[in-house]
C-alpha positions as CSV (number, residue, x, y, z in Angstrom):
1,X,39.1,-22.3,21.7
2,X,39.3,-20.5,18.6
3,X,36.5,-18.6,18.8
4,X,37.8,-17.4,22.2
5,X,40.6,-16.1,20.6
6,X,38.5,-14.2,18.0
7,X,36.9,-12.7,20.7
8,X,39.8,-11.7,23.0
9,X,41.5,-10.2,19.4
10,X,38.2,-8.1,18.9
11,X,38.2,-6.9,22.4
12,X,41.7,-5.8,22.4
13,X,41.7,-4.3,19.2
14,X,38.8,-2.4,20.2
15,X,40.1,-1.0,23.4
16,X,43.2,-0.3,21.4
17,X,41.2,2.0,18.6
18,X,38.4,3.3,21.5
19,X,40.4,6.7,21.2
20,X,40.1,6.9,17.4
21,X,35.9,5.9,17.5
22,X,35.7,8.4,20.0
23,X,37.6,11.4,18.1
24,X,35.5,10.5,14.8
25,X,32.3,10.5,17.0
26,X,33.2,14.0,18.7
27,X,34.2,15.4,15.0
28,X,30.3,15.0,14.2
29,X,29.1,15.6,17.6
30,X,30.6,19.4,17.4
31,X,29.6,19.7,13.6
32,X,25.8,18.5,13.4
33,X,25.2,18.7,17.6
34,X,23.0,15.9,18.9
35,X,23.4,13.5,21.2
36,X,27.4,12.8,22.1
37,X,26.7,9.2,23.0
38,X,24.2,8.9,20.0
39,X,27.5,9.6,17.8
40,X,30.1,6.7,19.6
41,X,27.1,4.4,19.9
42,X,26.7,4.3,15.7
43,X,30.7,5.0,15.6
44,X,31.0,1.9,18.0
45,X,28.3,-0.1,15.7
46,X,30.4,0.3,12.8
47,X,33.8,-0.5,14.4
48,X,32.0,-4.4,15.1
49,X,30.1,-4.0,11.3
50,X,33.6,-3.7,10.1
51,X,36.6,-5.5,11.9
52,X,36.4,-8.2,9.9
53,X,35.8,-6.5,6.0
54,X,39.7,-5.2,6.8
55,X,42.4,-6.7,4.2
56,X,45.8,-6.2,5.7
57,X,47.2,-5.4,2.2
58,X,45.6,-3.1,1.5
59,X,45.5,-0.4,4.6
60,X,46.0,-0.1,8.0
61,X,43.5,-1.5,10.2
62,X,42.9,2.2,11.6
63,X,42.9,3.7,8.4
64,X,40.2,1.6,7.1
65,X,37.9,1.9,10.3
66,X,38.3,5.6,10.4
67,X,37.3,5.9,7.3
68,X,34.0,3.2,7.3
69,X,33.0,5.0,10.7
70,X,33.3,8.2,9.0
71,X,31.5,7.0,5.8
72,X,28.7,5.4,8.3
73,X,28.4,8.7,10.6
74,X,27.7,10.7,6.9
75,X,25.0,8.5,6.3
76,X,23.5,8.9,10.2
77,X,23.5,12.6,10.3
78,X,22.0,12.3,6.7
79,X,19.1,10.0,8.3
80,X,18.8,12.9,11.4
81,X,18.7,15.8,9.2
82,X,15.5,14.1,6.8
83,X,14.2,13.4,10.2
84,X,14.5,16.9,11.8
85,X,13.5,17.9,8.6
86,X,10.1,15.9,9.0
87,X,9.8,17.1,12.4
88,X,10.7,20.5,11.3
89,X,7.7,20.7,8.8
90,X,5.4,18.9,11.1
91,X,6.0,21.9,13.4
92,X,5.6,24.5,10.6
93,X,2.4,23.5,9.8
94,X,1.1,23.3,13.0
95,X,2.3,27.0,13.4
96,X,0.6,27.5,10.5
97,X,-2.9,26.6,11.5
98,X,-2.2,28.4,15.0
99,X,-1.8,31.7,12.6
100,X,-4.7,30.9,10.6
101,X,-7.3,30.9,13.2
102,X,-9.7,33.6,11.3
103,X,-10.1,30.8,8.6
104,X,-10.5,28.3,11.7
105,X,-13.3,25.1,11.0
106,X,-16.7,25.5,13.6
107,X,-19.5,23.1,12.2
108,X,-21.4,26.1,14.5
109,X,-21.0,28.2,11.5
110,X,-21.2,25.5,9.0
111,X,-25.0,25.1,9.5
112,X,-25.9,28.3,8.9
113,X,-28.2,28.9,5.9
114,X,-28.3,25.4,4.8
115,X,-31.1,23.1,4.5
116,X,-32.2,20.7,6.9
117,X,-31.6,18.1,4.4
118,X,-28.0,18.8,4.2
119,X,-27.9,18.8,7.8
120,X,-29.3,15.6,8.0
121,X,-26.8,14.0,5.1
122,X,-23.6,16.0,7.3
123,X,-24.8,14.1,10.7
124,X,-25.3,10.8,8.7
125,X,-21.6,11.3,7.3
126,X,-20.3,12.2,11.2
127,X,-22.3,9.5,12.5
128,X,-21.7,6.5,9.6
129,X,-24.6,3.6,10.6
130,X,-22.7,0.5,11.7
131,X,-24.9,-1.4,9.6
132,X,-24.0,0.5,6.1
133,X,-23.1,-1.8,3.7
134,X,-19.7,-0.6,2.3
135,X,-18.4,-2.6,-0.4
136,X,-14.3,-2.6,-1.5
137,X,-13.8,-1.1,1.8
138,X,-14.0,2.3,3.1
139,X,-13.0,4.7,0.1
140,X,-14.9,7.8,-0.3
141,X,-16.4,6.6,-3.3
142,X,-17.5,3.5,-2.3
143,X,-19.0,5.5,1.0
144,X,-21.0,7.8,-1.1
145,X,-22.7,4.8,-3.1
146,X,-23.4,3.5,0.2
147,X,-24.6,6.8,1.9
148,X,-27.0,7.2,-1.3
149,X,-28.1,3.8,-1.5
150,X,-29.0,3.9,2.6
151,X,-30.8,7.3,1.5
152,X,-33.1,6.1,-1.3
153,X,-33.5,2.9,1.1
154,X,-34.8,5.7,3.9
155,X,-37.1,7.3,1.0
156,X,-35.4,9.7,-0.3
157,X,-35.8,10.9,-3.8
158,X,-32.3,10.9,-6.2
159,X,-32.8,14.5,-6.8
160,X,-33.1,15.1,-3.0
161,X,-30.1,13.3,-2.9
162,X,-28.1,14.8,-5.6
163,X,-29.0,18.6,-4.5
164,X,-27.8,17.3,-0.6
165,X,-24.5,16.4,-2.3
166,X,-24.1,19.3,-4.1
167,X,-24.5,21.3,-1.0
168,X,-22.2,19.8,0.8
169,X,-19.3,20.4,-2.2
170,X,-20.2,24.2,-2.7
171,X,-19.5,24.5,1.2
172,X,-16.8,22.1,1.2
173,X,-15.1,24.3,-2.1
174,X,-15.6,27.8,-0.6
């Protein structure tokens, strides 16, 4: 019974103060755009987050949820602008590499005037054995003492190897 009347309270308060959620929501709708219902659904949130932290000495039970939906809309549109932000950069940098396409990646060109042990070290890399023996899992440390231990396994000579590797960094660093 009592919780019944809890509830009925929280529903009529709520249809009372639906005007003053909705006015806080269309305050940040027009300031930071977005999504109108986006804005009265956190507003909304916060009004049931916060019904019962009110103390009836110290403020008016719309003051003090005006002021916690404001506080909790701040910290949305804070969370929406790091993600737009994100989105933002994401974007920038895939504008980026659009623009760049003279300094664009072909493994075409890659081959060109390097050896054919190189070649065969770059396809072993693209095409990783499933039966190399990584150990502390797959960190490119741990692959390259696995790459040169299946190497001198296949009969390769360190220095073959270590001039291979080199290769590959010069190419890599240019």
């Amino acid at each position: 019974m009592k919780a019944t009347l809890s509830q009925d309270a929280i529903a009529e308060t709520y249809n009372d103060m639906q005007g003053l959620i909705s006015k806080a929501a269309w305050k940040f709708y027009e300031k930071y755009g977005g999504d109108f219902e986006e804005w009265r659904a956190e507003a909304n949130l916060t009004f049931i987050q916060t019904y019962n932290s009110h103390r009836k000495n110290k403020a008016q039970l719309s003051t003090w949820l005006y002021f916690c939906i404001w506080k909790s809309l701040l910290s949305y549109s804070r969370i929406l602008y790091k993600q737009n932000q994100v989105i933002a950069t994401e974007d920038n940098i895939i504008e980026n590499l659009e623009d760049n396409k003279k300094r664009s990646f072909s493994s075409l060109e890659l081959f060109d005037g390097i050896g054919d042990d190189t070649k065969t070290l770059i396809y072993l890399i693209w095409n990783l054995p499933h039966d190399l023996p990584i150990s502390n899992g797959n960190n490119p440390c741990h692959m390259k003492v696995a790459l040169r231990n299946y190497l001198l396994s296949a009969g390769w000579t360190w220095k073959r190897i270590r001039e291979s590797f080199e290769e590959i960094t010069e190419i890599i660093n240019d």
